[in-house]
C-alpha positions as a Markdown table, in Angstrom:
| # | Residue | x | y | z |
|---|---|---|---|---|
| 1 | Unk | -21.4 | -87.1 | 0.9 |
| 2 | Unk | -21.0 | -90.9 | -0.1 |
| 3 | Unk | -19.9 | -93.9 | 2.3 |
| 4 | Unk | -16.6 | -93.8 | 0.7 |
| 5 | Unk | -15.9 | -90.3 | 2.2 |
| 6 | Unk | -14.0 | -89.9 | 5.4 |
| 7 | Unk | -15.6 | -87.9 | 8.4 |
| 8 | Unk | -13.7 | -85.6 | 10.3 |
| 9 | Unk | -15.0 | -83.3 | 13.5 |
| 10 | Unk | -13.8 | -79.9 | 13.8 |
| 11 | Unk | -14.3 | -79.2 | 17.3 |
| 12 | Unk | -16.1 | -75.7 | 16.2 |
| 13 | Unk | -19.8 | -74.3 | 15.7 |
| 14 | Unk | -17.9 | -71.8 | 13.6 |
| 15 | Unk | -19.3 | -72.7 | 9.7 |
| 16 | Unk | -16.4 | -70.1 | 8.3 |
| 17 | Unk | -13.9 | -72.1 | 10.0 |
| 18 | Unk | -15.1 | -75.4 | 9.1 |
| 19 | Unk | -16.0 | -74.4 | 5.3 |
| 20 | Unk | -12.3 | -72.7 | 5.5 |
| 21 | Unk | -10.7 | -76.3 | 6.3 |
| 22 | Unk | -13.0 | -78.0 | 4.0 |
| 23 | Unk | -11.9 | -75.5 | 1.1 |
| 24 | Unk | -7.9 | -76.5 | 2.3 |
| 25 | Unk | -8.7 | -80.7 | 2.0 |
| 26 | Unk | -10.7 | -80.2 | -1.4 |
| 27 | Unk | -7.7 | -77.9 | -2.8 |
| 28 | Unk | -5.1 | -81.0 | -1.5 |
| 29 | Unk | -8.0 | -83.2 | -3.2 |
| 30 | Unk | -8.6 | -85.1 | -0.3 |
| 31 | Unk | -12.2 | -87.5 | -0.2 |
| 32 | Unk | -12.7 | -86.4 | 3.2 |
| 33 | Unk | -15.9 | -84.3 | 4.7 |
| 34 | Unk | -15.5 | -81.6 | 7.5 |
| 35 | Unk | -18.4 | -81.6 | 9.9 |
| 36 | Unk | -18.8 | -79.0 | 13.1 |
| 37 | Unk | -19.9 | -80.4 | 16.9 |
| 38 | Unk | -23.2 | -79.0 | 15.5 |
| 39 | Unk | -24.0 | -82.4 | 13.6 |
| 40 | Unk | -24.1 | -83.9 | 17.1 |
| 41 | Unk | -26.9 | -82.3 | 18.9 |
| 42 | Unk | -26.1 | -84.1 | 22.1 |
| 43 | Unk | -22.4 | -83.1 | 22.4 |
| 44 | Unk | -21.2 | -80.8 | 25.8 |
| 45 | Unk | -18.7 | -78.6 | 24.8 |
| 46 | Unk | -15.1 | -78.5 | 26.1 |
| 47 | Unk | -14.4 | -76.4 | 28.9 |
| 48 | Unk | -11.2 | -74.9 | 28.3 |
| 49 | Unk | -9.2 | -75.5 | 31.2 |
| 50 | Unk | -5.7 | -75.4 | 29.8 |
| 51 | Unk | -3.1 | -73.0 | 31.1 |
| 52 | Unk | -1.3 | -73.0 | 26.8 |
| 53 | Unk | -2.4 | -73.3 | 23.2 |
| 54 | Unk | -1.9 | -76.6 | 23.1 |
| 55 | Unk | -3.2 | -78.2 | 25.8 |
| 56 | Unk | -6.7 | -76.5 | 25.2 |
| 57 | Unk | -6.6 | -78.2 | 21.2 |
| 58 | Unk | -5.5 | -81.3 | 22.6 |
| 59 | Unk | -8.6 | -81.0 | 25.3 |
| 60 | Unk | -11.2 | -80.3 | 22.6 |
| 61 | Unk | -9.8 | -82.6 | 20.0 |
| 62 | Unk | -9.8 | -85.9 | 22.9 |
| 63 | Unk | -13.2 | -85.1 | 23.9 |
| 64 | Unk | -14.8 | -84.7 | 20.6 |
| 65 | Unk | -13.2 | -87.4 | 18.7 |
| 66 | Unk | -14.1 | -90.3 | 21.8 |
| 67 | Unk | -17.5 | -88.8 | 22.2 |
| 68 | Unk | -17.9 | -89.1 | 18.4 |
| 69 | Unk | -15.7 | -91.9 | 17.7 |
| 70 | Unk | -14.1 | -90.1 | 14.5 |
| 71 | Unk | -11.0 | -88.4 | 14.3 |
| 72 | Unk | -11.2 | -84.7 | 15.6 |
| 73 | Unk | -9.9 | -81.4 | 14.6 |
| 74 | Unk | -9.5 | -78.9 | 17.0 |
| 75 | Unk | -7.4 | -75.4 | 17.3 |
| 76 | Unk | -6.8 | -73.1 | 20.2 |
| 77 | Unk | -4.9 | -69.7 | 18.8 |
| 78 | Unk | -4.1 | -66.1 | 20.3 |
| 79 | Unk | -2.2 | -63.2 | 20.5 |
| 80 | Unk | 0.4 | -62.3 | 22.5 |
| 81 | Unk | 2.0 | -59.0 | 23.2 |
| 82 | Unk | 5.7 | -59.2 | 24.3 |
| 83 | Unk | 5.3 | -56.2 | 26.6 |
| 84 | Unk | 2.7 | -58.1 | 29.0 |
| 85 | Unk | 4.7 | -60.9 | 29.0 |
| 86 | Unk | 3.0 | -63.0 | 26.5 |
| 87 | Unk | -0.9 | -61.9 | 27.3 |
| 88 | Unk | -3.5 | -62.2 | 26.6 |
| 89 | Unk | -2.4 | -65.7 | 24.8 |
| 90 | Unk | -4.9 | -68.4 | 25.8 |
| 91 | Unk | -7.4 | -65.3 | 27.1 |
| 92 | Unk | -7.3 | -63.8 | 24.4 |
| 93 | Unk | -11.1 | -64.4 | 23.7 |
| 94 | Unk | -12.0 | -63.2 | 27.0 |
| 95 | Unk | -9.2 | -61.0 | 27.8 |
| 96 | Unk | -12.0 | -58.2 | 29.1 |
| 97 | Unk | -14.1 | -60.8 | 31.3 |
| 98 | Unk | -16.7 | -61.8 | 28.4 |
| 99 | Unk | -15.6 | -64.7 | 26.2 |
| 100 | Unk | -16.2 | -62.9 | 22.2 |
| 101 | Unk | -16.5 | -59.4 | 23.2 |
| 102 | Unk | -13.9 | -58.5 | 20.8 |
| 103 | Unk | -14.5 | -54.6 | 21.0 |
| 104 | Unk | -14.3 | -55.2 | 24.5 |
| 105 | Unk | -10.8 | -57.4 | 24.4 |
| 106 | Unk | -9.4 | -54.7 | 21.8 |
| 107 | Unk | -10.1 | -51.7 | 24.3 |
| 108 | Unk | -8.8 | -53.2 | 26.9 |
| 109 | Unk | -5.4 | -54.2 | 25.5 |
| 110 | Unk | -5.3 | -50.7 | 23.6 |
| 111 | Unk | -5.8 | -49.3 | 26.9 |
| 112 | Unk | -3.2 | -51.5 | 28.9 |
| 113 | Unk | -0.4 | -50.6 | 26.3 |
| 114 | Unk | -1.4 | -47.2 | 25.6 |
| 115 | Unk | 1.5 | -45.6 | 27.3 |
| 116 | Unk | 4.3 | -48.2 | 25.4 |
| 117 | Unk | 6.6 | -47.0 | 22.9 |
| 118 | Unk | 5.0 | -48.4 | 19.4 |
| 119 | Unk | 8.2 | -50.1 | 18.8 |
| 120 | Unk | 8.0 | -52.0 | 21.9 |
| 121 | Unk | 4.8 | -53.2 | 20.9 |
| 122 | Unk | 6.3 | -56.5 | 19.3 |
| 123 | Unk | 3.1 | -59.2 | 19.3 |
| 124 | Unk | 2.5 | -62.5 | 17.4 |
| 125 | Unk | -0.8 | -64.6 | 16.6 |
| 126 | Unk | -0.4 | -68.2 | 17.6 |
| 127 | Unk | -2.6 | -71.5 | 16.9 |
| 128 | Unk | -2.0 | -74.7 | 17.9 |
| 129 | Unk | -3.9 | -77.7 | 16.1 |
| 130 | Unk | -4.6 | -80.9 | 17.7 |
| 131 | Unk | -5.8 | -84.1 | 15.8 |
| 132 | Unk | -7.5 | -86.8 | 17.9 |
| 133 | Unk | -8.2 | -90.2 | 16.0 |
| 134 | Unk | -9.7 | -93.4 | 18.1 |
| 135 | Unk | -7.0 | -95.7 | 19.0 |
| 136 | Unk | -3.9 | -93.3 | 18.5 |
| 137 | Unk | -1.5 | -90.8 | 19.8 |
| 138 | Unk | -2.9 | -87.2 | 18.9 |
| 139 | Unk | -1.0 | -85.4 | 17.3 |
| 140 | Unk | -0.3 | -81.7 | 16.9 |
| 141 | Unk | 1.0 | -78.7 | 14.6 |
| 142 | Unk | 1.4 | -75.2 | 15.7 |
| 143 | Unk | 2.0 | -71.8 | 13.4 |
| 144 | Unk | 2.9 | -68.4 | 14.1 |
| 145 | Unk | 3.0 | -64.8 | 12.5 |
| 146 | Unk | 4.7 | -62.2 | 13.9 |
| 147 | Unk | 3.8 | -58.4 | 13.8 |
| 148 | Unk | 3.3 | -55.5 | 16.1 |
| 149 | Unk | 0.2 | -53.9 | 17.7 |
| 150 | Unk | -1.1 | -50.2 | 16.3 |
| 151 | Unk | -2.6 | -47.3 | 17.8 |
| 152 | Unk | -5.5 | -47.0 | 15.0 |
| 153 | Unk | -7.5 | -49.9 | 13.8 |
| 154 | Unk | -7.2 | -50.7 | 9.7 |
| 155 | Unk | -9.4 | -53.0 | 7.8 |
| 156 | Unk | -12.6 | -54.2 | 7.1 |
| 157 | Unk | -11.7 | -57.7 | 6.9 |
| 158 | Unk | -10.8 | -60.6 | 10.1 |
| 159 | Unk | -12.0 | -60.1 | 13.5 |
| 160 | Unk | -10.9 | -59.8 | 16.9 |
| 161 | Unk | -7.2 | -58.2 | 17.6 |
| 162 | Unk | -6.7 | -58.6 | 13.5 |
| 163 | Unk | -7.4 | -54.4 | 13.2 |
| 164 | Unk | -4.7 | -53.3 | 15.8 |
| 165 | Unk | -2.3 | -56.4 | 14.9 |
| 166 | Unk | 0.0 | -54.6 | 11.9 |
| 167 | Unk | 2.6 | -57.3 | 9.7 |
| 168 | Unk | 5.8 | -56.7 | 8.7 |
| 169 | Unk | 4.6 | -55.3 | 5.9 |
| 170 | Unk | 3.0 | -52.4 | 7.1 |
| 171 | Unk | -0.7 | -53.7 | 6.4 |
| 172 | Unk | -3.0 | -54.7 | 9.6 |
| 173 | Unk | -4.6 | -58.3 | 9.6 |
| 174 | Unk | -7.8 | -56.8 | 8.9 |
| 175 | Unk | -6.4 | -55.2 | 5.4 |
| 176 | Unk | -6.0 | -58.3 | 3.6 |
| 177 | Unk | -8.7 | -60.2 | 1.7 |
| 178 | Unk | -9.9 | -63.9 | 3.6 |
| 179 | Unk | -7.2 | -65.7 | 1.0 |
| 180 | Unk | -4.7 | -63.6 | 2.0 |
| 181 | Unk | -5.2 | -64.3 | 5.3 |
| 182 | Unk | -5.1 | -67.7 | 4.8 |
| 183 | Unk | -1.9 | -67.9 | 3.0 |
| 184 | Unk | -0.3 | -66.5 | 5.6 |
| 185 | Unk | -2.4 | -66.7 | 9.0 |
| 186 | Unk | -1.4 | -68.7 | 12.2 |
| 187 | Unk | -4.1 | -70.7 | 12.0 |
| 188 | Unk | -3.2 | -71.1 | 8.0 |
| 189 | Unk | -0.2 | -72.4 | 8.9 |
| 190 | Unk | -1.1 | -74.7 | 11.5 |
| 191 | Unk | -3.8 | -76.2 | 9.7 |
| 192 | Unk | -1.6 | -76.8 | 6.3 |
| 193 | Unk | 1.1 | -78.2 | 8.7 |
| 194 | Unk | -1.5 | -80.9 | 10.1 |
| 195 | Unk | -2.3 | -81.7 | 6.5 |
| 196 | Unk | -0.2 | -84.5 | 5.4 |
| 197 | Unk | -1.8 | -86.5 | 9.0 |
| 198 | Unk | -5.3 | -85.8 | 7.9 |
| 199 | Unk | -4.3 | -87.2 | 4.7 |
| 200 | Unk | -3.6 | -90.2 | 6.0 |
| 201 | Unk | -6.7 | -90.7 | 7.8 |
| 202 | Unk | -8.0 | -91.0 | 4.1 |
């Protein structure tokens, strides 16, 4: 990293997710270094208080980038499942009491829709980005995939819902390799859709 190089926080202890945007501004040949909340020991994480997608990105993107002073990345994504009227959305990650118990989330929801017709079992991942930079109007960019949910999980790959979640094309999230979820992931989306604002920052 040189002085010359721009900073940005992604609002994430994640290192995949943070070396996965880093790999998206290197291929758009951008000078500018990701870094996770972990480079800043004393920061208090966000409590997610939001009742949608995006106000929870806009929550964690405010309070990182003014407790930092950089500009701040931050996403909140989910699924929801048509039949239970948009659920678990903004739970998802805690959809079974325990935030990241995702055998725990993907039993449950099998369990609540076990009894639907599988065509009825229209579902779509969303993430919304926020990006926070001092002395401006944050901005955000959302992206979406639709699909349906399965009876059997599929796929080595992903994590969380991504085994039961099937696409159009008849392949589960969890069947396609980490760049072929990227091409075509909500979050994917999102974050490529934020691009040309991060560029700026630049």
């Amino acid at each position: 990293m040189t002085g010359e190089r721009t900073r940005i926080v992604l609002a994430t202890r994640n290192v995949g997710k943070i070396a996965e945007f880093q790999h998206l501004l290197d291929d758009a040949r951008l000078a500018i270094d990701v870094v996770g909340v972990s480079e800043f020991p004393d920061l208090v994480d966000t409590v997610e208080s939001g009742v949608t997608f995006e106000e929870n990105a806009r929550l964690k993107a405010d309070d990182v980038s003014r407790a930092t002073g950089l500009p701040a990345l931050a996403d909140d994504s989910g699924l929801s499942v048509d039949v239970l009227g948009g659920s678990p959305g903004v739970f998802s990650a805690r959809w079974a009491g325990r935030h990241g118990d995702d055998e725990a989330n993907l039993e449950l929801l099998l369990a609540q829709t076990g009894d639907v017709p599988l065509e009825r079992l229209t579902a779509r991942f969303h993430c919304v980005v926020a990006l926070a930079v001092p002395g401006q109007a944050t901005q955000v960019a959302d992206g979406a995939v639709e699909g349906r949910l399965t009876r059997d999980r599929r796929g080595e790959g992903g994590f969380g819902y991504d085994p039961i979640f099937e696409l159009p094309s008849g392949r589960t999230m969890a069947e396609h390799s980490p760049e072929e979820k990227a091409a075509i992931s909500h979050r994917g989306v999102a974050f490529r859709s934020i691009l040309p604002a991060v560029a700026a920052l630049g």
